[in-house]
C-alpha distance (Angstrom), angle and dihedral (degrees) to the residues before:
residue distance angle dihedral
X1 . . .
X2 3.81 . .
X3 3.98 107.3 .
X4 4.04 130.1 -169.9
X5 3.84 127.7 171.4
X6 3.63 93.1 -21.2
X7 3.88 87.8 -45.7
X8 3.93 114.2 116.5
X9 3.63 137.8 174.6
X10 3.49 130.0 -143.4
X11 4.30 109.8 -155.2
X12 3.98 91.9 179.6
X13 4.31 83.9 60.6
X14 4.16 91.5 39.1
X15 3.63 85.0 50.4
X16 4.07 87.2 48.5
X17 3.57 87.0 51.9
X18 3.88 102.7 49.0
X19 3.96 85.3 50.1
X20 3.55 89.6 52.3
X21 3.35 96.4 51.5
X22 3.69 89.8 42.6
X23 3.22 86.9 62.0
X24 4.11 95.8 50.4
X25 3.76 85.7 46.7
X26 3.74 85.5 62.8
X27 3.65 108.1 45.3
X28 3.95 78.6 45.1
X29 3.77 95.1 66.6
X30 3.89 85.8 43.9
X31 3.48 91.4 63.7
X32 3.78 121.2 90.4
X33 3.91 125.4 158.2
X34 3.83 107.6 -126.3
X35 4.28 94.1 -114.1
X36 3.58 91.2 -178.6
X37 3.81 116.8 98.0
X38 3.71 126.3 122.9
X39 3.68 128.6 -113.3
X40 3.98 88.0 -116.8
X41 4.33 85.3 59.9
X42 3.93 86.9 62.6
X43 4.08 97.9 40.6
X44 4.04 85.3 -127.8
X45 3.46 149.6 63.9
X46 3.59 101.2 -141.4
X47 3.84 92.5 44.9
X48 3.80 93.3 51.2
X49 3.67 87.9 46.5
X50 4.15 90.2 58.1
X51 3.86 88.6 44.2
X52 3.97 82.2 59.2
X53 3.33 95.3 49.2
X54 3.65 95.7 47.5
X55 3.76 89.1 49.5
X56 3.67 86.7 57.2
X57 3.65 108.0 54.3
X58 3.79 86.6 34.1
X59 3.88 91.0 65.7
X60 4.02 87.3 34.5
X61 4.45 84.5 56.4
X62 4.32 84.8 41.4
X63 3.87 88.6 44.0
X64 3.62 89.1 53.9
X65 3.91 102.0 43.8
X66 3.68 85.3 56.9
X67 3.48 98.4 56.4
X68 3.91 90.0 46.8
X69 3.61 83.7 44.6
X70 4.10 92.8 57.5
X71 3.84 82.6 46.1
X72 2.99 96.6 57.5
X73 4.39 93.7 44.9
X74 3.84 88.5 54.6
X75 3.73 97.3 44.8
X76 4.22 90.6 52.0
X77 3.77 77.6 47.4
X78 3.42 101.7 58.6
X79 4.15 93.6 41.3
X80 3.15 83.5 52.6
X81 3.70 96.7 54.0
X82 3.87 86.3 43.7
X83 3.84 93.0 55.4
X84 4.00 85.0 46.1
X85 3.68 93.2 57.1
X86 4.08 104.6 36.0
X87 4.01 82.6 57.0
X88 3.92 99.3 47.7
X89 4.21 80.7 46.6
X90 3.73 91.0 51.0
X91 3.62 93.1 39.1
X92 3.38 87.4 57.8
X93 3.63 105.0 47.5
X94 4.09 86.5 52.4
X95 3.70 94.3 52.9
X96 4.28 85.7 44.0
X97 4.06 76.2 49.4
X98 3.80 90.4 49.0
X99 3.90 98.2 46.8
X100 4.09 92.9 40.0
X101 4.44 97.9 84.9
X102 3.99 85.2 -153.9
X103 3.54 82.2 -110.0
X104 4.01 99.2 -66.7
């Protein structure tokens, strides 16, 4: 657990996270409105037309929250990564510190 100033970081729960969303970014791309109804469903033409429509932009705003989504999954992945490597560095430097007898 990586702490600063009262601030810490927990990578095992970041990591719980990304999977999460992982997960959601799946069952997103699952997900697909069925678009195909018939005029004759809605009773009339310009209704069914505005149900198209809707579909549309509706899979244009579910389009877009997955890609946010997916930027949001790579981004925990690359703090995570960060945190990874800034700990094996420190880790490192202490055990250097460890080995190194100051000299006595």
């Amino acid at each position: 657990m990586a702490h600063s100033d009262g601030f810490f970081v927990d990578p095992a729960a970041l990591s719980g996270a990304q999977a999460d969303i992982g997960r959601l970014l799946g069952d997103m791309a699952e997900f697909k409105l069925d678009p195909d109804h018939s005029p004759s469903v809605f009773g009339h033409d310009e209704l069914a037309e505005s149900a198209k429509e809707f579909h549309d932009r509706w899979q244009d705003g579910v389009e877009e929250l997955a890609d946010e989504t997916e930027r949001i999954y790579r981004g925990l992945g690359d703090t995570i990564g960060e945190y990874k490597r800034v700990d094996a560095e420190n880790a490192a430097l202490i055990e250097e510190l460890g080995d190194d007898d100051g000299g006595r």
